[in-house]
Backbone as JSON, one array per atom type, in Angstrom:
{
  "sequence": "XXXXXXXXXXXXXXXXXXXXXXXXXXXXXXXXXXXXXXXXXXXXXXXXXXXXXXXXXXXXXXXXXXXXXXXXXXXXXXXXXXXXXXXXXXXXXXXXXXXXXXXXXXXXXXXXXXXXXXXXXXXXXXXXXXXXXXXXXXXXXXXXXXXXXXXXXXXXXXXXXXXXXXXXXXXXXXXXXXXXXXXXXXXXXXXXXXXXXXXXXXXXXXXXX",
  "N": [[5.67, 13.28, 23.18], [4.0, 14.88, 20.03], [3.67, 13.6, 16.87], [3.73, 14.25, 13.64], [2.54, 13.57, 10.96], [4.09, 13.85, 7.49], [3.89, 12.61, 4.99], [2.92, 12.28, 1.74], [-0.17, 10.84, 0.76], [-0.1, 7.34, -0.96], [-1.55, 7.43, -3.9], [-4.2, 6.41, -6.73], [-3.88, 9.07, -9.31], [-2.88, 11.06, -7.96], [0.15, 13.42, -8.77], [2.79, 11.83, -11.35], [6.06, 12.45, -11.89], [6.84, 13.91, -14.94], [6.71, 11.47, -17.65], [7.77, 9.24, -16.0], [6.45, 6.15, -14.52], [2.82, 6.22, -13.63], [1.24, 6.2, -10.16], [-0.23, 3.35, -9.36], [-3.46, 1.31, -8.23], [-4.58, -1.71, -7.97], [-7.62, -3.9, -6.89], [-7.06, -7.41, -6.34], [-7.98, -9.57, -5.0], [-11.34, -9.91, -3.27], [-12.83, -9.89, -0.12], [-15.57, -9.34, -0.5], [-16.28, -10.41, -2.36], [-16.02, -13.09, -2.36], [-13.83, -13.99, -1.89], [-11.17, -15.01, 0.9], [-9.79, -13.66, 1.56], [-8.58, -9.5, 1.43], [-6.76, -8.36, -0.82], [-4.28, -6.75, -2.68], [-2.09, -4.72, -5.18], [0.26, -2.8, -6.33], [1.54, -0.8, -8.37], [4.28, 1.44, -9.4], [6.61, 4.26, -10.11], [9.53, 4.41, -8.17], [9.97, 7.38, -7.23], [8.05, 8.27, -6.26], [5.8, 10.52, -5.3], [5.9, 11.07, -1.81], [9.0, 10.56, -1.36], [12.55, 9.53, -1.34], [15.74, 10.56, -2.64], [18.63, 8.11, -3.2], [22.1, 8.33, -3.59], [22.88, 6.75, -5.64], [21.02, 7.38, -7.88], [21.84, 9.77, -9.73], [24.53, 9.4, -9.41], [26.79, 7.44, -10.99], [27.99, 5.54, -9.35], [27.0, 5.66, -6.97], [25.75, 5.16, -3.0], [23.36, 3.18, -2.72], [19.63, 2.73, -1.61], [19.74, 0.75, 0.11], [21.9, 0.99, 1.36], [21.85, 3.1, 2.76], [22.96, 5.53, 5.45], [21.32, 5.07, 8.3], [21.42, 6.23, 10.4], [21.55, 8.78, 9.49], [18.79, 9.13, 8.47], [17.12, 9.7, 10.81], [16.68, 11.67, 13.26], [17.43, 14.98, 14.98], [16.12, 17.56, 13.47], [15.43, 20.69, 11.38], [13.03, 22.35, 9.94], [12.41, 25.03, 8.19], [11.02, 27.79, 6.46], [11.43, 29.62, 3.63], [11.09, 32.23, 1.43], [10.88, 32.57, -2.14], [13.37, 32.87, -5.44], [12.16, 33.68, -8.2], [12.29, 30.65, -9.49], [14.03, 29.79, -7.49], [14.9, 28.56, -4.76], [15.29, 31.31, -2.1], [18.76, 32.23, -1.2], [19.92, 34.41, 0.43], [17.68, 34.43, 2.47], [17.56, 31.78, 3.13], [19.99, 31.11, 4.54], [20.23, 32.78, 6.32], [18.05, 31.91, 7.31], [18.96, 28.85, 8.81], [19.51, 27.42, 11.31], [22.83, 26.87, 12.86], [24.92, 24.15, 13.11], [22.95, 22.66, 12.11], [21.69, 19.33, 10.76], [19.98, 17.87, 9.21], [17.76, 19.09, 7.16], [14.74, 20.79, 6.17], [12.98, 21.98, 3.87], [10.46, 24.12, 3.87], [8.38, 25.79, 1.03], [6.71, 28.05, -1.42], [5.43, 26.08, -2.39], [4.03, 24.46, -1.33], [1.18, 25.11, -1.55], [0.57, 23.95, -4.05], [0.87, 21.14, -3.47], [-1.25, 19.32, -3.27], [-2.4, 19.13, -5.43], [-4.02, 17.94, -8.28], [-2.75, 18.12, -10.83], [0.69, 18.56, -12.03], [3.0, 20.83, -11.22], [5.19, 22.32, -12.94], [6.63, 25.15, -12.94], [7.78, 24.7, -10.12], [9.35, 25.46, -6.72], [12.39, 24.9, -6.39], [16.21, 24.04, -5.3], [18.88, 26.7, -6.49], [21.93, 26.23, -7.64], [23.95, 27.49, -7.06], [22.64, 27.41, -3.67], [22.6, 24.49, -3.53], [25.23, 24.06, -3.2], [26.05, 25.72, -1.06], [24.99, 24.23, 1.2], [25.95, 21.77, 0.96], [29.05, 22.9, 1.88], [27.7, 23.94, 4.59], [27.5, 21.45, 5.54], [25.27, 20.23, 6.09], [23.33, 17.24, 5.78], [20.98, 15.81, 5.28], [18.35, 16.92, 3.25], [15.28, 17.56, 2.43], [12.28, 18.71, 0.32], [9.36, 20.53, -0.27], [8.57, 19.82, -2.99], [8.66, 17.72, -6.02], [11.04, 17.83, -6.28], [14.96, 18.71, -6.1], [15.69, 19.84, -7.49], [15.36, 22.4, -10.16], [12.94, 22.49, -13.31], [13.84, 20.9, -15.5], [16.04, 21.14, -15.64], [17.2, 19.42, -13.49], [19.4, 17.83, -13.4], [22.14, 19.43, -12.22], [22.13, 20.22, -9.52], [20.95, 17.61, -8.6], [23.4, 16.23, -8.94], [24.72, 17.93, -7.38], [24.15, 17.52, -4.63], [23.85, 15.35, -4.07], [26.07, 13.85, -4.88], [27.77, 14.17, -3.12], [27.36, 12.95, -1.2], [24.83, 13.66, -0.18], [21.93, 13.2, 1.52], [18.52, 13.3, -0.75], [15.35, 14.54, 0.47], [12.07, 14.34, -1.15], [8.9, 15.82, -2.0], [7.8, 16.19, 0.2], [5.06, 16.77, 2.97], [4.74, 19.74, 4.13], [2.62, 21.87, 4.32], [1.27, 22.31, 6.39], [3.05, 22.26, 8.64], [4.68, 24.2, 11.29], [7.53, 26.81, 10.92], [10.47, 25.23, 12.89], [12.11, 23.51, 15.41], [12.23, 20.03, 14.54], [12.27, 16.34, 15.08], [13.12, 14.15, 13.53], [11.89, 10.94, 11.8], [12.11, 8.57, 9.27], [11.81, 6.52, 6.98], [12.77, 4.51, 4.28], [11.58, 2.67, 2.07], [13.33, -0.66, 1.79], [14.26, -1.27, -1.15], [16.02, -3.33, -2.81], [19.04, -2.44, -4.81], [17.92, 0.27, -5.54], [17.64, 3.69, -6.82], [15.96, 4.89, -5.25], [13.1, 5.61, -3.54], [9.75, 5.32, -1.53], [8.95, 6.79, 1.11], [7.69, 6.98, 4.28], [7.37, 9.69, 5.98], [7.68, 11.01, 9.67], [7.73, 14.23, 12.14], [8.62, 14.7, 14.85], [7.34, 16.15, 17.73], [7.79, 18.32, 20.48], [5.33, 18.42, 23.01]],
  "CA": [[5.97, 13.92, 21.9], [3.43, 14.8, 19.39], [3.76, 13.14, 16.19], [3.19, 14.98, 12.57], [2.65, 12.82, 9.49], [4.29, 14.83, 6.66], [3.96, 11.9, 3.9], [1.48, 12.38, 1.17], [-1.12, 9.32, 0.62], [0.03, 6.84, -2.32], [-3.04, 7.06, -4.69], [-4.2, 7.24, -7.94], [-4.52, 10.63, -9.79], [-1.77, 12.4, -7.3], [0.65, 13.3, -10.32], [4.02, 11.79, -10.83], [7.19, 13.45, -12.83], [6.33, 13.55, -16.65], [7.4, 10.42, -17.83], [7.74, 8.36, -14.73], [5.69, 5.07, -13.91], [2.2, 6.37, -12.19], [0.98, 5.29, -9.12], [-1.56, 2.28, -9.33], [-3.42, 0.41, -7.2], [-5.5, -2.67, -8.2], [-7.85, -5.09, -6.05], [-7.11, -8.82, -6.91], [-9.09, -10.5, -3.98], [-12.15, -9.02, -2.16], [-13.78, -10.91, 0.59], [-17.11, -8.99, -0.87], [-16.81, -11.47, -3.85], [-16.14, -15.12, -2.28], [-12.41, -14.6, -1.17], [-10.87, -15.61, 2.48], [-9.16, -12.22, 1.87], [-9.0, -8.69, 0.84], [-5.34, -7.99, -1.46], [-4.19, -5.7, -3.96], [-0.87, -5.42, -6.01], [0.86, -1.63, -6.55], [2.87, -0.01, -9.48], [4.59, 2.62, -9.15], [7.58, 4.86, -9.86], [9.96, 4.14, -6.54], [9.96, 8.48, -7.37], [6.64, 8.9, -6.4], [5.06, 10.97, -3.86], [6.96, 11.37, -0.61], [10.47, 9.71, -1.59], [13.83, 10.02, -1.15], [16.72, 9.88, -3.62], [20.2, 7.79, -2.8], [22.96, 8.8, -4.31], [22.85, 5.99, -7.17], [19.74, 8.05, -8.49], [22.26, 10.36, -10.2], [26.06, 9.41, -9.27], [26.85, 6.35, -11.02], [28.94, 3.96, -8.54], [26.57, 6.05, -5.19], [25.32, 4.62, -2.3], [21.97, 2.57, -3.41], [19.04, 2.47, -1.21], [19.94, -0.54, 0.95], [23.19, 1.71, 1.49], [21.94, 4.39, 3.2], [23.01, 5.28, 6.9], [20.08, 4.72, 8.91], [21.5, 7.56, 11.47], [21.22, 9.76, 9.11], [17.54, 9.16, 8.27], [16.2, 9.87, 12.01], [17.94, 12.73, 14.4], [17.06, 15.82, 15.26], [16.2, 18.39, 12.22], [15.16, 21.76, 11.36], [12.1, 23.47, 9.06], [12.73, 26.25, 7.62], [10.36, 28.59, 5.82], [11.84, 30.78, 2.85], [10.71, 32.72, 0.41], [11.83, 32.17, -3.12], [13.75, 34.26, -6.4], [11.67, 33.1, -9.82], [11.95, 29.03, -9.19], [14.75, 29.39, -7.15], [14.88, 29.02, -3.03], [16.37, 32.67, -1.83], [19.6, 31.88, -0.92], [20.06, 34.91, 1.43], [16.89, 34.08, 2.88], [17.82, 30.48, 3.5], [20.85, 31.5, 5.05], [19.56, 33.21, 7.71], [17.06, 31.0, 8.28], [19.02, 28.06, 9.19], [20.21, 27.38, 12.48], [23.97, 26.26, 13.17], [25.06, 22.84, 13.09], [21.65, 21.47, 11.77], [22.57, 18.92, 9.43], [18.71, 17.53, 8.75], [16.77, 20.73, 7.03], [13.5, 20.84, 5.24], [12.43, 23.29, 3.24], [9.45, 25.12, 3.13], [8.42, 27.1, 0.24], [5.31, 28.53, -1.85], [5.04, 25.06, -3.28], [3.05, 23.86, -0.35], [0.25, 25.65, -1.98], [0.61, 22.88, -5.01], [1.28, 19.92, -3.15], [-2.27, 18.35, -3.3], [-3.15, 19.41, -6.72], [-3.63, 17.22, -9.23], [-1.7, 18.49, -11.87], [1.94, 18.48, -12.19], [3.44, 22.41, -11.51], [6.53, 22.83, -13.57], [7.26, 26.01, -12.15], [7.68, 24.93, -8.99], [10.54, 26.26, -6.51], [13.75, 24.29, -6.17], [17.35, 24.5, -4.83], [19.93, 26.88, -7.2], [23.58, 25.49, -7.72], [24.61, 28.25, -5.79], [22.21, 26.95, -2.55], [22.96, 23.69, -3.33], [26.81, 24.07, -2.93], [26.15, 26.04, 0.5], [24.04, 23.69, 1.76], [27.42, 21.06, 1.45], [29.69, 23.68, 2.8], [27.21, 23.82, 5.77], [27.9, 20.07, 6.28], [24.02, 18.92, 6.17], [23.36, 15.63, 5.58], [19.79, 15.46, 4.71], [17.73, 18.08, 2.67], [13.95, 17.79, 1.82], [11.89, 20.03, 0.05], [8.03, 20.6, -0.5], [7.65, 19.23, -4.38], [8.92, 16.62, -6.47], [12.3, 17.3, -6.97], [15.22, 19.22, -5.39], [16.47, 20.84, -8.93], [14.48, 23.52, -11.15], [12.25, 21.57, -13.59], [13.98, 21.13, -17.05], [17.41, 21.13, -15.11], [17.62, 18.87, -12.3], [21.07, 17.18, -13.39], [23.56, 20.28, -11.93], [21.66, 20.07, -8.61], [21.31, 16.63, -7.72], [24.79, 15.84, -9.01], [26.03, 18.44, -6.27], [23.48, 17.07, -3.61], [24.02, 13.25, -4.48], [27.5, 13.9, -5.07], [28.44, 14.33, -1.76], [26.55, 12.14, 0.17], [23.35, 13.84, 0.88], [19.9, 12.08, 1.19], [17.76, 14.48, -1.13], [13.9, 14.08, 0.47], [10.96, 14.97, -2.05], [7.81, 15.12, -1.9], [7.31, 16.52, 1.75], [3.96, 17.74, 2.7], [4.67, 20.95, 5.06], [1.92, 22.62, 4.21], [0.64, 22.78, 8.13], [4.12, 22.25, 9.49], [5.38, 25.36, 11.22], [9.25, 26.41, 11.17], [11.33, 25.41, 13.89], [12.89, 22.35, 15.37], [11.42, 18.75, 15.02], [12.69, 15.18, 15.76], [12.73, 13.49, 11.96], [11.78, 9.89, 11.32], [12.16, 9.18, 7.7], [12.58, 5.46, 6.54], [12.42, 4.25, 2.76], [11.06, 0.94, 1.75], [14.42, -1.25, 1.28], [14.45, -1.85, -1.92], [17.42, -3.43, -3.06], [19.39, -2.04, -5.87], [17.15, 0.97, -6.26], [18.56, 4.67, -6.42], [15.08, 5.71, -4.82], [11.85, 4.94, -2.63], [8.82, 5.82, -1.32], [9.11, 6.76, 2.32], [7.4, 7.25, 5.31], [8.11, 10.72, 6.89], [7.32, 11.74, 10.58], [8.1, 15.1, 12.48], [8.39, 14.81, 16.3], [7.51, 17.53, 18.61], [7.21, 18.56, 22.23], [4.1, 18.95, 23.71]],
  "C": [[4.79, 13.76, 20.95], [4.15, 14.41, 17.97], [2.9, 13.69, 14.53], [3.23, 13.86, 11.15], [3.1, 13.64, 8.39], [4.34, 14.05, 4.83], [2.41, 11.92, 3.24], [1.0, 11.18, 0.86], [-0.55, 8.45, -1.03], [-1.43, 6.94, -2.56], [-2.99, 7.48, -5.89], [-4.1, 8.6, -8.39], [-3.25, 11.64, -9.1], [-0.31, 12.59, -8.69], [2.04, 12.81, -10.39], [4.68, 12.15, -12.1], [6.79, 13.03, -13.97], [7.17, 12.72, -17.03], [7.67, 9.17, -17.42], [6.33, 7.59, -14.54], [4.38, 5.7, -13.02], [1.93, 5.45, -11.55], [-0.21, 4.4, -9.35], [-2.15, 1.15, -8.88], [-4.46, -0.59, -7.65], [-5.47, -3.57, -7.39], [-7.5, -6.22, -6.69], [-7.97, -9.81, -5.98], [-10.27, -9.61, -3.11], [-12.86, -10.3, -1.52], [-15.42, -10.54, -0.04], [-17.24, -9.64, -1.78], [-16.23, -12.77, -3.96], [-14.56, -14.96, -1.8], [-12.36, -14.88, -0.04], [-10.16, -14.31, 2.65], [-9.11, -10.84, 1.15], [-7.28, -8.32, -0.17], [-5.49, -7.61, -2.53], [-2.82, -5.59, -4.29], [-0.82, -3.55, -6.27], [1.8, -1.79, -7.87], [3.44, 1.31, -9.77], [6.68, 3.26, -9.46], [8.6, 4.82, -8.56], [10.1, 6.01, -6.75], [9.19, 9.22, -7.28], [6.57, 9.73, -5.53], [6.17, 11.71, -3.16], [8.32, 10.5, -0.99], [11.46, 10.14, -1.33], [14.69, 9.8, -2.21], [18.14, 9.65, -2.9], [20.42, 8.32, -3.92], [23.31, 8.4, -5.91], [21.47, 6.73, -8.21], [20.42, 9.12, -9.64], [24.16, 9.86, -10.46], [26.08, 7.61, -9.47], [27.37, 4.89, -10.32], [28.34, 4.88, -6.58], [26.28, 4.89, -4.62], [23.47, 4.44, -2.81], [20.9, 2.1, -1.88], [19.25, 2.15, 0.6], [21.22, 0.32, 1.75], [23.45, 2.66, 3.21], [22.28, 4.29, 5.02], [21.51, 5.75, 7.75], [20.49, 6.21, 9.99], [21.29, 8.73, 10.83], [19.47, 10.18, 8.69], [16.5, 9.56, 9.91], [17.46, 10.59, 12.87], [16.79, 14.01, 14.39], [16.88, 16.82, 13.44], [14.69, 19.9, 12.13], [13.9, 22.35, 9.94], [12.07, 24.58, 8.95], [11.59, 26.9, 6.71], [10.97, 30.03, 4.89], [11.25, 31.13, 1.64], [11.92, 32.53, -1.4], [11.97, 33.74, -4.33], [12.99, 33.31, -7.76], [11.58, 31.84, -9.26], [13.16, 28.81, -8.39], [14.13, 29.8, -5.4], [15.63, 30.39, -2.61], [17.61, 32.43, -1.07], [20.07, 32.32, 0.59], [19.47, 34.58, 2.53], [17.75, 32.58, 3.63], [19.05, 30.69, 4.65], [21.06, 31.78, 6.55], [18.7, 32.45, 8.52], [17.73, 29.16, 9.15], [19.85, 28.04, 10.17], [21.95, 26.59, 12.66], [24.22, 24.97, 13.36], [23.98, 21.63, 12.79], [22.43, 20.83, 10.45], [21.53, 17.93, 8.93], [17.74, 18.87, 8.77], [15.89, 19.96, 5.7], [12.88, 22.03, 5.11], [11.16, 23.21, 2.8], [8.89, 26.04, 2.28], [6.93, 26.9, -0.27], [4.37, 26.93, -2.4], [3.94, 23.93, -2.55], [2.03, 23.92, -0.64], [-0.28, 24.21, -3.17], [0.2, 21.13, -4.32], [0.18, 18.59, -3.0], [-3.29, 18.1, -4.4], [-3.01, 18.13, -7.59], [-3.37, 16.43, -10.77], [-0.31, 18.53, -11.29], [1.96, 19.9, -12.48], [5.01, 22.2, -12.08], [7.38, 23.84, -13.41], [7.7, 26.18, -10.95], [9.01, 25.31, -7.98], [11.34, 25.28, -6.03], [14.97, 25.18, -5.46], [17.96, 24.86, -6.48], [21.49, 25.97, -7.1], [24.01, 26.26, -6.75], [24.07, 27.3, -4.18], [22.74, 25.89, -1.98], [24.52, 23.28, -2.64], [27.53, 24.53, -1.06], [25.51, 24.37, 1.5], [25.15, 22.12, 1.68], [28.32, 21.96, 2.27], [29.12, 24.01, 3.88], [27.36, 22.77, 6.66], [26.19, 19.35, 6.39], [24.07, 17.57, 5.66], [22.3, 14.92, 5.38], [18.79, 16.95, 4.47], [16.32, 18.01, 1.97], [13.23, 18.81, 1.32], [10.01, 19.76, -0.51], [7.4, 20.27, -2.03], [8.6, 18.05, -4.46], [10.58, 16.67, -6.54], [13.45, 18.61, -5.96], [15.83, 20.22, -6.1], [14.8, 21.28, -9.47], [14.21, 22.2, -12.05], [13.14, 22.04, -14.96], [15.53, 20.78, -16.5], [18.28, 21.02, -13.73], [18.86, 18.58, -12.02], [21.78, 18.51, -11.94], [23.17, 19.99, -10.16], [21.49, 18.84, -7.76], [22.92, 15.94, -7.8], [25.77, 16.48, -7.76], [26.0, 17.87, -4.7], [24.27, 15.82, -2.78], [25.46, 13.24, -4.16], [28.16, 13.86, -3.8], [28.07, 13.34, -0.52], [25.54, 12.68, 0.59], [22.1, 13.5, 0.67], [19.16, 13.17, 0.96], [15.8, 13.79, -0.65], [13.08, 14.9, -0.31], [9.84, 14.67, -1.98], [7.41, 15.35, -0.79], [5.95, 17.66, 2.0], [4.33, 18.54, 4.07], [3.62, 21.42, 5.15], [0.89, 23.02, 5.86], [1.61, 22.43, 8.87], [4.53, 23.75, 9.78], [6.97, 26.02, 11.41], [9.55, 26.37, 12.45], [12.0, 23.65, 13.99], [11.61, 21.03, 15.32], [12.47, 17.74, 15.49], [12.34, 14.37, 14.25], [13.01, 11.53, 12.13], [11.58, 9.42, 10.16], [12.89, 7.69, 7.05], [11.85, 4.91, 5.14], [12.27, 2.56, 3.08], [12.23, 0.55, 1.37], [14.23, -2.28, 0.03], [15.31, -1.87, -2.2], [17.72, -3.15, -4.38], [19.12, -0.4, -6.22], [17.73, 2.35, -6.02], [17.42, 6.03, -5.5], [13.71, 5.11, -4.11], [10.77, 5.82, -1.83], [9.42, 5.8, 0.57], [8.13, 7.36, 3.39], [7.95, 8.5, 6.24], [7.03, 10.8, 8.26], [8.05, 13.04, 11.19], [7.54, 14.75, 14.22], [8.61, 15.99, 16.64], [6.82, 17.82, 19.71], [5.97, 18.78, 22.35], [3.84, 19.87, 24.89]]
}
C-alpha cells in the first residue's frame, strides 16, 4: 500500500483562525551552543492546521478528545471532488458524488488552491445546513474538508452544531490538493489531549499500488 501524507507542516507563518492562539515554535537547547541536546517548546491553538474537532468543541456535555472512538478514526474512506455554490459545497454535486455506505468522506473543493497560502481566505468553501443535515441522514461518521473549518466563515455555529451534534468527527485542515477522488484507507489520529474539544492530527491516505 502506498501511503499519502495529507497533514499540513506545523510552522510559523501558516495562518490560524482570526483570533486563535498561533502556531509557535521556539529553540530552548541547541547542541550548536554547549547543550547535550537539541529541544524546543510549541504553542499553539489545539485548532491549528490539520485538526480535528470532538464534539465538546461545540456541544456542551460532547464527547472530548480522549472520547473519541478510535474505529472511527481509521477504516476505509472516500474523496470526493465537488464543485461549489458561492461558499457553499454543491449539494447536488456532493450527492452524486458519494458512494453508498461510505461513512469516512473528505471533501475536496476549490480551497485546495488556498491551502498553502499565507493569508487567511475568508471566503473559503464550507458545508451548508442543508449538506450538513444530509451528510447525517447518510449515516457518515467522519467528514473532512480542505480549509479550516467545516461551516461558512462568519457562521460556523449552525453547521458544527449539526455535525458535532450527532456524533461526527469534523476533520479540518486537510491538504488534498494532489489527492485524487476515489477510495483510500484513512489513518487519522489526534494528539490525546485530555479535556480538549480539539487537536492537531496526523492524517494518512492508504492506497493500492
Amino acid at each position: 500500500m502506498k501511503w499519502i501524507d495529507v497533514t499540513l507542516p506545523m510552522e510559523e507563518g501558516r495562518p490560524s483562525w482570526p483570533g486563535d492562539t498561533p502556531f509557535a515554535h521556539r529553540v530552548t537547547r541547541e547542541i550548536g551552543k554547549g547543550s547535550n541536546a537539541n529541544v524546543s517548546t510549541i504553542e499553539s491553538s489545539v485548532h491549528f492546521g490539520t485538526h480535528l474537532d470532538a464534539p465538546y468543541h461545540f456541544i456542551a456535555d460532547g464527547k472530548r478528545i480522549e472520547d473519541l472512538d478510535l474505529n472511527v478514526l481509521i477504516g476505509p474512506c472516500q474523496v470526493v471532488e465537488v464543485p461549489s455554490t458561492g461558499v457553499h459545497v454543491d449539494l447536488e454535486a456532493l450527492k452524486q458524488a458519494v458512494a453508498p455506505g461510505i461513512k469516512r468522506l473528505l471533501i475536496k473543493t476549490s480551497n485546495s488552491k488556498w491551502l498553502h497560502d499565507r493569508e487567511f481566505h475568508k471566503d473559503y468553501v464550507a458545508l451548508s445546513v442543508q449538506a450538513a443535515r444530509w451528510l447525517v441522514d447518510r449515516g457518515i461518521r467522519l467528514v473532512g474538508i480542505d480549509y479550516f473549518s467545516i461551516g461558512p466563515y462568519g457562521d460556523t455555529k449552525d453547521v458544527h452544531h449539526i455535525i458535532l451534534g450527532n456524533d461526527i468527527i469534523a476533520l479540518e485542515g486537510v491538504d488534498l490538493s494532489d489527492v485524487e477522488p476515489g477510495m483510500y484507507y484513512l489513518l487519522c489520529l489526534p494528539m490525546k489531549i485530555k479535556g480538549a474539544g480539539g487537536a492537531p492530527v496526523r492524517v494518512l491516505l492508504g492506497a493500492e499500488e
